[in-house]
Rosetta silent file (secondary structure, phi, psi, omega in degrees, C-alpha in Angstrom):
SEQUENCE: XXXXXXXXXXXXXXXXXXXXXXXXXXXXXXXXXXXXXXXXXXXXXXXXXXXXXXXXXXXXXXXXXXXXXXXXXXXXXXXXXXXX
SCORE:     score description
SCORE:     0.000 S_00000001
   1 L     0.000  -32.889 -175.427    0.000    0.000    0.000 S_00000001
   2 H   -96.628   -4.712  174.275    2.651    2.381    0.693 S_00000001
   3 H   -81.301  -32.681 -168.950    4.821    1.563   -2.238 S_00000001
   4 H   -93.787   -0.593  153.185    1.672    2.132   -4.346 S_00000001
   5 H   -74.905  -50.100 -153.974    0.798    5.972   -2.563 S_00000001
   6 H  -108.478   11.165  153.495    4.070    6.619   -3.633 S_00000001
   7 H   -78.710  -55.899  158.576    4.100    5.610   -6.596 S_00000001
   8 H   -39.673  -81.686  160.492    0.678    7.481   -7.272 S_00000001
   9 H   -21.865  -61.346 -179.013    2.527   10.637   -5.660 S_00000001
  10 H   -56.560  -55.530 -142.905    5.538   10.331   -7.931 S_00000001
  11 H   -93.214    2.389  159.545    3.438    9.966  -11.265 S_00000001
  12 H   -75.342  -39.720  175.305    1.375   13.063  -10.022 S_00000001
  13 H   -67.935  -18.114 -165.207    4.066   15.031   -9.432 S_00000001
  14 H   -72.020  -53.189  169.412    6.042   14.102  -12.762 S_00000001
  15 H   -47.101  -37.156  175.519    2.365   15.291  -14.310 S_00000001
  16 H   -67.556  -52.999 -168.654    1.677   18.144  -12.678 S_00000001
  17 H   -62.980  -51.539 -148.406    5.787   19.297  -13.814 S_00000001
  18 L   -82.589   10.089  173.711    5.343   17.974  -17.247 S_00000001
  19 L   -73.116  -43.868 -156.472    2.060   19.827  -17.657 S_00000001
  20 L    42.259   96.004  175.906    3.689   22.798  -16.232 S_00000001
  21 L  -104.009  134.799 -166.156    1.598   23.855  -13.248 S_00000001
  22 L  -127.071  116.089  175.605    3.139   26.528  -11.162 S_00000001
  23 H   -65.953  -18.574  176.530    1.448   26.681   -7.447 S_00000001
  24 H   -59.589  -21.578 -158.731    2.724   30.061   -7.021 S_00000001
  25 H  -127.539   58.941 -149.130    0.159   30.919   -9.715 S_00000001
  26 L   -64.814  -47.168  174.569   -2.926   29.268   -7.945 S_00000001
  27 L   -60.477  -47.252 -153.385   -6.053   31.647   -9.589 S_00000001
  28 L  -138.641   98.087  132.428   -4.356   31.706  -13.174 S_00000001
  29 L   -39.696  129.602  166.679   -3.254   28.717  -14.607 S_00000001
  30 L   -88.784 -179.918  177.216   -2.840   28.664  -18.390 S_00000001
  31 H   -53.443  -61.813  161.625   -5.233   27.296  -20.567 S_00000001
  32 H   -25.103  -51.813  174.057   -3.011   24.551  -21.688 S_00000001
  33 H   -71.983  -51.924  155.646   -2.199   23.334  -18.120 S_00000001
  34 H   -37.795  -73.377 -178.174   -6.123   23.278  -17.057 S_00000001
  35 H   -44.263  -35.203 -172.477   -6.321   20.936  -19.910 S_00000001
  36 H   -68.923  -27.402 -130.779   -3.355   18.964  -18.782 S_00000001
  37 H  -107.647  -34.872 -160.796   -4.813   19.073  -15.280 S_00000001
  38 H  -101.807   20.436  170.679   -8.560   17.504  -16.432 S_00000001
  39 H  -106.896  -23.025 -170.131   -6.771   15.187  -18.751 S_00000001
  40 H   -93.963  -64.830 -161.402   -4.383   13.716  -15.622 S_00000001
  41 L   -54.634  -53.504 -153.829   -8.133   13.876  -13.565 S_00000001
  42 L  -101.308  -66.288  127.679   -9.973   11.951  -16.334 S_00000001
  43 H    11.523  -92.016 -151.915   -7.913   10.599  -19.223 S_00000001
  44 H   -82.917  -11.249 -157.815   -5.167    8.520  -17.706 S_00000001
  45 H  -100.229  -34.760  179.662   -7.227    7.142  -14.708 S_00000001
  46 H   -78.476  -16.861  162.364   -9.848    5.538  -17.568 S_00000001
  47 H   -57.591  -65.862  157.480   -6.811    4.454  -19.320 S_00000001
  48 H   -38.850  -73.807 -167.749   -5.471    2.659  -16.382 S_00000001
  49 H   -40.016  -41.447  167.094   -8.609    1.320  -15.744 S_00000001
  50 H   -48.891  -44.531 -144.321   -8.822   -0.501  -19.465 S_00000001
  51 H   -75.738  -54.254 -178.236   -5.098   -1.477  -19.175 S_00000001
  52 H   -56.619  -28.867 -162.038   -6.216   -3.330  -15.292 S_00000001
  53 H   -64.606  -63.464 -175.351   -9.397   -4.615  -16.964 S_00000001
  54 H   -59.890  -33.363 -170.295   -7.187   -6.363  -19.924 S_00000001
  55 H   -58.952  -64.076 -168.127   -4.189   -7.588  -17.841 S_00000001
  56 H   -55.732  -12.746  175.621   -7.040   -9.148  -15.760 S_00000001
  57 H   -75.458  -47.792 -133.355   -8.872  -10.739  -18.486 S_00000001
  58 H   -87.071  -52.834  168.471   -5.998  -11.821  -20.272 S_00000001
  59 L  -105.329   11.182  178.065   -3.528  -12.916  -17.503 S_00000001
  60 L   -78.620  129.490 -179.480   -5.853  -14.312  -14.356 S_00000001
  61 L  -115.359  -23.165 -151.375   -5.294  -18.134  -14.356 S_00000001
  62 L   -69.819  111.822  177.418   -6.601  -18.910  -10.771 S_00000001
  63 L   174.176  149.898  168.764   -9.930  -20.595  -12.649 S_00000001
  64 H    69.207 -106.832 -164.551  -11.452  -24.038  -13.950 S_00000001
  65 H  -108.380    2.279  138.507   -9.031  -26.878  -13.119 S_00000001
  66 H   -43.053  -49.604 -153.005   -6.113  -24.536  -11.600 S_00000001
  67 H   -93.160  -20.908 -148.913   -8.668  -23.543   -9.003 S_00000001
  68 H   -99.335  -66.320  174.808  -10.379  -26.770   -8.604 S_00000001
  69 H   -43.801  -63.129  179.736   -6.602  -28.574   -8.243 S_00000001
  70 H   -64.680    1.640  166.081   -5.181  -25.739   -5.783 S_00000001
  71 H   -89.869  -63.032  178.018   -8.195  -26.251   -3.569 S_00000001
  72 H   -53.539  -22.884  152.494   -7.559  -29.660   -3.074 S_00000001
  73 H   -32.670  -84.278  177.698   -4.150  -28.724   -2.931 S_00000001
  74 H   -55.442  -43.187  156.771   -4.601  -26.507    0.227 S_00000001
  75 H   -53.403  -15.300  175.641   -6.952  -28.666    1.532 S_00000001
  76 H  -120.834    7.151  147.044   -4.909  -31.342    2.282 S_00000001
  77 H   -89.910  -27.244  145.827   -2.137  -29.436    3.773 S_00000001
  78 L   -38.165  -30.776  142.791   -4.839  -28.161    6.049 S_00000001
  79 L   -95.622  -16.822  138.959   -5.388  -31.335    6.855 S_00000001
  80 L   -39.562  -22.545  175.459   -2.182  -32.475    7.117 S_00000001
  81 L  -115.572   30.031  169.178   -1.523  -29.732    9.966 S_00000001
  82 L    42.867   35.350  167.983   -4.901  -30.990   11.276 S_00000001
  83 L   -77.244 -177.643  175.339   -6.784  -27.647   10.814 S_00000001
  84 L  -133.450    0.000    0.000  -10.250  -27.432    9.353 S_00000001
């Protein structure tokens, strides 16, 4: 969790610079940087969101007769340490 805030941190600030938003100049922003700022808000977060969508279609294995085998799997080290 904390590798991934600061990672999140990092690729705001690298956005915010390469946009070039200057906090000293908090009311007036240029147009160009507004855009960059609702394009970083909107944009790249729906982007992500595709990119997590596909990985997850595309590379999730835990399913059918992986899942069916690593449950019996776990189950019988679970009973092997005499849990339930």
């Amino acid at each position: 969790m904390k590798a991934a805030s600061a990672v999140a941190a990092t690729l705001t600030g690298v956005g915010l610079d390469v946009i070039g938003y200057n906090p000293e100049a908090s009311g007036a922003q240029s147009a160009g940087t507004i855009m960059g700022i609702r394009f970083l808000m909107f944009a790249v977060p729906i982007a992500l969101a595709i990119l997590s969508f596909l990985i997850y279609k595309t590379q999730y294995k835990l399913k059918g007769a992986r899942l069916d085998q690593l449950t019996k799997d776990v189950n019988a080290l679970h009973a092997k340490q005499g849990r339930k």
